[in-house]
C-alpha positions in Angstrom: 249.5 -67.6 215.3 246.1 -67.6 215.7 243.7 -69.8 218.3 242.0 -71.8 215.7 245.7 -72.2 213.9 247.2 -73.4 217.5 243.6 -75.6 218.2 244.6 -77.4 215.0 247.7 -77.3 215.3 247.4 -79.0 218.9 245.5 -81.6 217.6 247.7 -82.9 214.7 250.7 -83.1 217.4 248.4 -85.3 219.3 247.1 -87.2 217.3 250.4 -87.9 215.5 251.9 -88.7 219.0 249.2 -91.3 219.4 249.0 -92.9 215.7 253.4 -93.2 216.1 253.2 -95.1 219.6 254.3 -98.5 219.8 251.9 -99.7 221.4 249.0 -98.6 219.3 250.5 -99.7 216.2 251.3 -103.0 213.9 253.7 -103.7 211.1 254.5 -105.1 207.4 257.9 -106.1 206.6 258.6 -108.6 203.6 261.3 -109.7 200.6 261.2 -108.0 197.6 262.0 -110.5 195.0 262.1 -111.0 190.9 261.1 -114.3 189.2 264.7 -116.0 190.0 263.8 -115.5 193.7 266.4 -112.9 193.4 266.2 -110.2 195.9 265.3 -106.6 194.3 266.7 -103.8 195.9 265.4 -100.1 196.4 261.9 -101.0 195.1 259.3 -98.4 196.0 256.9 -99.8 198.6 253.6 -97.8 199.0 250.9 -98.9 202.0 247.8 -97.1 202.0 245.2 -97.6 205.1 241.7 -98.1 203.0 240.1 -95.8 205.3 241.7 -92.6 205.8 244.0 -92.9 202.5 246.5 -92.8 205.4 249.7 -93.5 202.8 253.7 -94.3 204.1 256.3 -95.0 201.2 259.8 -96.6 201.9 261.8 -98.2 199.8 263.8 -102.0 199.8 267.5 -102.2 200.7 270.2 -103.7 199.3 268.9 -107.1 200.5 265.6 -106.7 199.2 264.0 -106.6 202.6 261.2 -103.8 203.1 259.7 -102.6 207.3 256.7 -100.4 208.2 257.3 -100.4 211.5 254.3 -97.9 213.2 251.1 -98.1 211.3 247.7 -97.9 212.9 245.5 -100.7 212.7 243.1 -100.8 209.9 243.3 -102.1 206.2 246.2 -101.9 203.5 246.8 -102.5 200.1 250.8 -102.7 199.7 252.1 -101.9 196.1 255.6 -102.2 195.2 256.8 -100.5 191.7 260.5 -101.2 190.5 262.2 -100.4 187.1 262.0 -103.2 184.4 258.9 -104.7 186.1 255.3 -104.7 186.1 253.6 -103.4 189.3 253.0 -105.4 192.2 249.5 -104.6 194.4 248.0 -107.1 197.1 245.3 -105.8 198.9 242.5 -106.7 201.7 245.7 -106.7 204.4 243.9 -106.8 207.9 246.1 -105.2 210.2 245.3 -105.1 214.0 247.1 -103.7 216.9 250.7 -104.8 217.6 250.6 -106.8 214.5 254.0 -107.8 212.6 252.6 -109.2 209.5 254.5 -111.0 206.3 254.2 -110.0 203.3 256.8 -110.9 200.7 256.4 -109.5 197.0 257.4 -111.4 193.9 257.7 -109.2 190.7 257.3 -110.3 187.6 259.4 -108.6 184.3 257.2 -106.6 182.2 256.2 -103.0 181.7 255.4 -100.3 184.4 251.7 -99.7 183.0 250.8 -103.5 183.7 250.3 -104.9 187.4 249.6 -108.1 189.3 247.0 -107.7 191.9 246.6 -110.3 195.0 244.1 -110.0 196.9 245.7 -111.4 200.5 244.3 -114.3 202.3 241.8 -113.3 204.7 244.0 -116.0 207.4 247.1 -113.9 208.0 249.5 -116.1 210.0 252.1 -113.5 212.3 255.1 -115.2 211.9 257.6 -112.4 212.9 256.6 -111.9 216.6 256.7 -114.3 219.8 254.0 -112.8 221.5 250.6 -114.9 222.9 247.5 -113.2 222.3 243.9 -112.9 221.2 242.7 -109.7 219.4 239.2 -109.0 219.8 237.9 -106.9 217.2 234.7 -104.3 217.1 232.3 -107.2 215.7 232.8 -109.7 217.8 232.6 -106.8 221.0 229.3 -105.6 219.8 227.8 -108.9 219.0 229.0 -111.3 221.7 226.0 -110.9 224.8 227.6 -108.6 228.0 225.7 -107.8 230.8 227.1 -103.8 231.9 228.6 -103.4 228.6 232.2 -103.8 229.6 234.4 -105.4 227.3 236.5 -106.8 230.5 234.3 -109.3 230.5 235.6 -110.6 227.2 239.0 -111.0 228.3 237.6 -114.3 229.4 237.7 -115.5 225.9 241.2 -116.7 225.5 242.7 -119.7 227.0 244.5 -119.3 230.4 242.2 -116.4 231.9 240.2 -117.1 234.8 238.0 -114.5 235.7 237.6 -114.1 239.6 235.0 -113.6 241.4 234.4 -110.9 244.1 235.3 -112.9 247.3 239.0 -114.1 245.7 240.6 -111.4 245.9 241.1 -108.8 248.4 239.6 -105.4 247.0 237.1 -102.4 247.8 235.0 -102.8 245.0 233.2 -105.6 242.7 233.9 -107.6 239.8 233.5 -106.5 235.6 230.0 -105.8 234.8 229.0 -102.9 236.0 231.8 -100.9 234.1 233.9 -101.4 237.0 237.2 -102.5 236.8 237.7 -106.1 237.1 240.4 -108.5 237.9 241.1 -111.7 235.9 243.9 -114.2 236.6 246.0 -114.9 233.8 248.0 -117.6 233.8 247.8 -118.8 237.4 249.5 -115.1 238.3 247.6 -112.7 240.7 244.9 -110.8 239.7 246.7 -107.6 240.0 249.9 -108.4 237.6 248.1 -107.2 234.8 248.8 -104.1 232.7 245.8 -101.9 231.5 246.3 -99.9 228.7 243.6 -97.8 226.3 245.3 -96.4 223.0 249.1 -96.9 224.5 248.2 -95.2 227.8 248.7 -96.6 231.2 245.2 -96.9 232.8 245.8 -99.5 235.7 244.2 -98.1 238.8 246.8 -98.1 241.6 244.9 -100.1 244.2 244.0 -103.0 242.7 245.7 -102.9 239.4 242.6 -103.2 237.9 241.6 -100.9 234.3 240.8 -97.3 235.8 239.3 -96.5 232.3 236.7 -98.1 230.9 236.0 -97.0 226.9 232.6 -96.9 225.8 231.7 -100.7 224.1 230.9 -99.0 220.6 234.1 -96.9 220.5 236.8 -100.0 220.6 238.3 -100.6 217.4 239.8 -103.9 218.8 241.6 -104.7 222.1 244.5 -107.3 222.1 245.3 -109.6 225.3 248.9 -110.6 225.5 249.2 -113.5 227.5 252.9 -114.5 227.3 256.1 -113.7 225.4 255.8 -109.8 225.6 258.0 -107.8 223.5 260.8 -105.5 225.0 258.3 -102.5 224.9 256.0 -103.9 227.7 257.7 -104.3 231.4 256.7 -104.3 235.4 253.7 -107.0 234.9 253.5 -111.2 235.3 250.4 -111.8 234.4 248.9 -109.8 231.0 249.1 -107.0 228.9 245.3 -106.3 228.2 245.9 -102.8 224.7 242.2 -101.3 224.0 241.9 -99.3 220.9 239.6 -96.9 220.5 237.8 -95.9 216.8 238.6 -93.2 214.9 237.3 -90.6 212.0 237.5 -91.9 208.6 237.2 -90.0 205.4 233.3 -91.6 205.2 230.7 -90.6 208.1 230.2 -93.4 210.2 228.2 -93.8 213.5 225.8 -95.4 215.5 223.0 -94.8 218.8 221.8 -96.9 221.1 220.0 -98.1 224.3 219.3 -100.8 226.0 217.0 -101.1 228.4 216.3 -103.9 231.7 213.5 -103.3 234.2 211.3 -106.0 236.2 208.2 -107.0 234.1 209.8 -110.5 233.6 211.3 -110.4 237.1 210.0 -112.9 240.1 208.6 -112.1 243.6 211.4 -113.1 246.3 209.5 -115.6 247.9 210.0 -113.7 251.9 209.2 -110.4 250.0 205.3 -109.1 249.9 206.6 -106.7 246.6 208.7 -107.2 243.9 211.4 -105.1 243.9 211.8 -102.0 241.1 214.6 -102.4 238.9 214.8 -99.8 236.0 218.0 -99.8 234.4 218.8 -97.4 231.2 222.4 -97.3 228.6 222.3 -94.9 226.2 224.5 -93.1 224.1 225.9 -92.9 220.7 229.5 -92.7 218.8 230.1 -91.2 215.7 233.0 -89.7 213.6 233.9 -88.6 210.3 237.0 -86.2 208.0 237.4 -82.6 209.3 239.9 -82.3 206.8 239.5 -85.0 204.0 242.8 -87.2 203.9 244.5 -85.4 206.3 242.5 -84.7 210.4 239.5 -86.8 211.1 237.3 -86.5 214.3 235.6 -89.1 216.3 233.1 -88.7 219.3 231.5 -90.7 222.0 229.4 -90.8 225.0 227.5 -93.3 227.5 224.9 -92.8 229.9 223.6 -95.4 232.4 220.4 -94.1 234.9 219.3 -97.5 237.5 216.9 -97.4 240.1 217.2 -100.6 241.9 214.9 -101.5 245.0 216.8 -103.5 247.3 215.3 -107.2 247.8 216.2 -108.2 251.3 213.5 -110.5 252.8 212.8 -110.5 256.6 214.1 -107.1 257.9 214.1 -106.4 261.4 212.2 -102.9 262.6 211.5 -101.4 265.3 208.2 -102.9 267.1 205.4 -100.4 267.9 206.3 -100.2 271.8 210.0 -99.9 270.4 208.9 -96.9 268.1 207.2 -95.1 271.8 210.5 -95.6 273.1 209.4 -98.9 275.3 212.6 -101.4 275.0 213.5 -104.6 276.9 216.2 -103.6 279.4 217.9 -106.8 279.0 218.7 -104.9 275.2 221.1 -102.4 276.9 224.3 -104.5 276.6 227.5 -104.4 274.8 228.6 -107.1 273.2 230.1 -109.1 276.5 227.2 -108.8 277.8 227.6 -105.7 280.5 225.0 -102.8 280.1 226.2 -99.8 278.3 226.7 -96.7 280.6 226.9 -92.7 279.8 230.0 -92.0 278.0 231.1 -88.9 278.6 230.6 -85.6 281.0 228.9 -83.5 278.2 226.6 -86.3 277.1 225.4 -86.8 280.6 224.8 -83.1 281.0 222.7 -83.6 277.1 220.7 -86.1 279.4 220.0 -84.4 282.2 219.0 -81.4 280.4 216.5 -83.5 278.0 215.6 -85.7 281.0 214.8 -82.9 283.8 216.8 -84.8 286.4 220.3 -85.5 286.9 222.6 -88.2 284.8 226.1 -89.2 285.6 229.0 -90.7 283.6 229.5 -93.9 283.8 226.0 -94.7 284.7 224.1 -97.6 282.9 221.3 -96.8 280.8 219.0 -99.8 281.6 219.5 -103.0 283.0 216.8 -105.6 283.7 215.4 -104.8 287.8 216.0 -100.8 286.9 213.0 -99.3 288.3 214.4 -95.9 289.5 216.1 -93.1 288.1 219.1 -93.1 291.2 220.1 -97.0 289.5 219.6 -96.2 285.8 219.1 -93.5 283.0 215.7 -95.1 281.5 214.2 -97.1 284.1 212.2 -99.9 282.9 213.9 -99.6 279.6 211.6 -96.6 278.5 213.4 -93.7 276.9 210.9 -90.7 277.4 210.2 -88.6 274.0 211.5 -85.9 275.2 215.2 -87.4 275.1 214.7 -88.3 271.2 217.0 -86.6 269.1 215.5 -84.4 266.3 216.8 -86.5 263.6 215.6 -89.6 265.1 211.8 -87.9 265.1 212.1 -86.6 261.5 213.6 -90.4 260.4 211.3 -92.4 262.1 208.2 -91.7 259.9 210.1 -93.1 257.0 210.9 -96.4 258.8 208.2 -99.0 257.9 205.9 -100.5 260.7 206.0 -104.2 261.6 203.7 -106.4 259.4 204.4 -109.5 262.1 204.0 -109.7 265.7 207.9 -110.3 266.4 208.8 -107.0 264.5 
């Protein structure tokens, strides 16, 4: 075999592996059924996905009843053909991820070259599943307003999910936004008994339970949140099962490019600081796909950027005063936090000391205290630190410390 024979042969198994998953799929069952209401059986049932000619075939049993039990979201058109009667076509059937739609065929008697065409009703009511979710589809994710472009934030969309807030829950790092990864209480159940998955896949991170893997906005297809009566597939979580599917290559070209920019020209003064301060925030990127083979291997391709400079806005920030910068301190500074002054820690520090210093320093002995005025009580009498005891990287920092604009420092 060769490597561009194994590449491509690589990639079907993977992708068929992905397309076949429960959890990235929906279904159509229905009745097959004559003008009698009699059930017809082994009728050929054909669905075809609109977009990639993507075509499964089964046939009725001997009750009349028809399943397609894995098919990838997209559109269908479902035609059933039977001996004795005329062809049976509905079409504009929207299915989304872990659908299980309806739709029961009534033939009519007639002549295989005729056909009845229905085109299906654009409200699709799931009657064959128990499960309590939203889907949220690539329109409604591109035009709703985010601010970080992470769809996490739309989770808050459906009834029962509260999204938290960074100081109601215990964890290292913030809140959806910022394409981080977010914790919503669903439910009343904790913010971390929800399951995160993108195209089938277990993303949750494992501190938090949070998503660890956050698509790119213009590559979801759809994303479902299932809020209550899971199916037998899903397990080990309380609160939600939040299923992101990503786009893929159709047999047409398809694509976009973007970028969004924020910066401060509209932004306010703080009113304690003498600048604004700089925010510059760039997303950018594009996704685009398209057939590699037509009918049969499609490719789809993504990518986002996001480049911020953000000057922190702080207000009054203590500095160190002008005497301070010399090395002039108040002894009454050199105190822990009881309130007894801080001694020499340490026999190779105090030999550091007394090498910088030119005269001898003990451990154990205080650095300053206020009444210090000799160097047998203290290290720095009169709370002065001579230049020579600065450490280099304190002299090559210093510069790039900001002098006092007020009086107090």
């Amino acid at each position: 075999m060769t490597l561009r024979n194994f590449v491509i042969s690589a990639l079907v198994a993977g992708l068929a592996v992905c397309r076949l998953s429960a959890d990235v799929t929906g279904a159509i069952s229905g009745t097959v059924r004559d003008s009698s209401n009699a059930t017809v059986a082994h009728a050929q049932v054909v669905a075809v996905e609109t977009a990639t000619n993507l075509q499964k075939t089964t046939e009725s049993d001997n009750n009349g009843v028809y399943r397609f039990l894995a098919l990838p979201p997209g559109q269908y058109t479902v035609s059933v053909r039977a001996p004795g009667f005329e062809q049976f076509v509905t079409t504009g059937i929207h299915l989304q991820v872990n659908d299980e739609l309806r739709v029961d065929v009534n033939l009519q008697l007639g002549t295989v070259k005729e056909a009845v065409t229905v085109e299906a009703n654009p409200v699709q009511v799931e009657t064959e599943s128990t499960q309590l979710g939203q889907v949220v589809d690539t329109k409604q994710i591109l035009s709703l307003p985010l601010n970080g472009r992470s769809f996490i934030d739309l989770l808050g969309l459906q009834a029962g999910v509260a999204p938290t807030t960074s100081g109601s829950i215990q964890q290292d790092r913030p809140v959806s936004g910022i394409l981080s990864s977010g914790n919503v209480s669903v439910n009343g159940q904790r913010e971390t008994a929800n399951a995160f998955l993108v195209n089938g896949g277990d993303v949750s991170e494992g501190r938090n339970q949070g998503a660890g893997l956050i698509p790119n906005l213009d590559s979801i297809q759809e994303f479902r949140l299932i809020t209550n009566g899971f199916d037998a597939e899903y397990g080990k979580y309380s609160g939600s099962v939040m299923n992101a599917i990503t786009k893929s290559g159709t047999n047409a070209f398809h694509g976009d490019a973007f970028e969004f920019l924020r910066n401060d020209d509209f932004d306010a003064r703080n009113f304690f600081d003498p600048t604004k301060a700089e925010l510059r925030r760039n997303q950018f990127g594009y996704a685009v796909g398209g057939p590699f083979l037509k009918n049969k291997l499609f490719w789809f391709t993504d990518f986002q950027g996001t480049r911020e400079v953000r000057g922190a806005s702080t207000g009054l920030v203590p500095v160190p005063s002008t005497a301070e910068r010399s090395g002039d301190f108040d002894p009454s500074t050199f105190v822990d936090a009881s309130g007894n002054p801080t001694a020499v820690n340490g026999s190779y520090w105090a030999s550091v000391l007394s090498q910088r210093l030119g005269y001898g320093v003990q451990n154990g002995e205080p650095y300053s205290f206020t009444g210090c005025t000799t160097t047998t009580s203290c290290v720095f009498p009169n709370g002065v630190i001579p230049q020579r005891a600065f450490a280099t990287p304190a002299v090559n920092i210093l510069p790039y410390i900001p002098t006092p604009n007020q009086s107090s420092g």
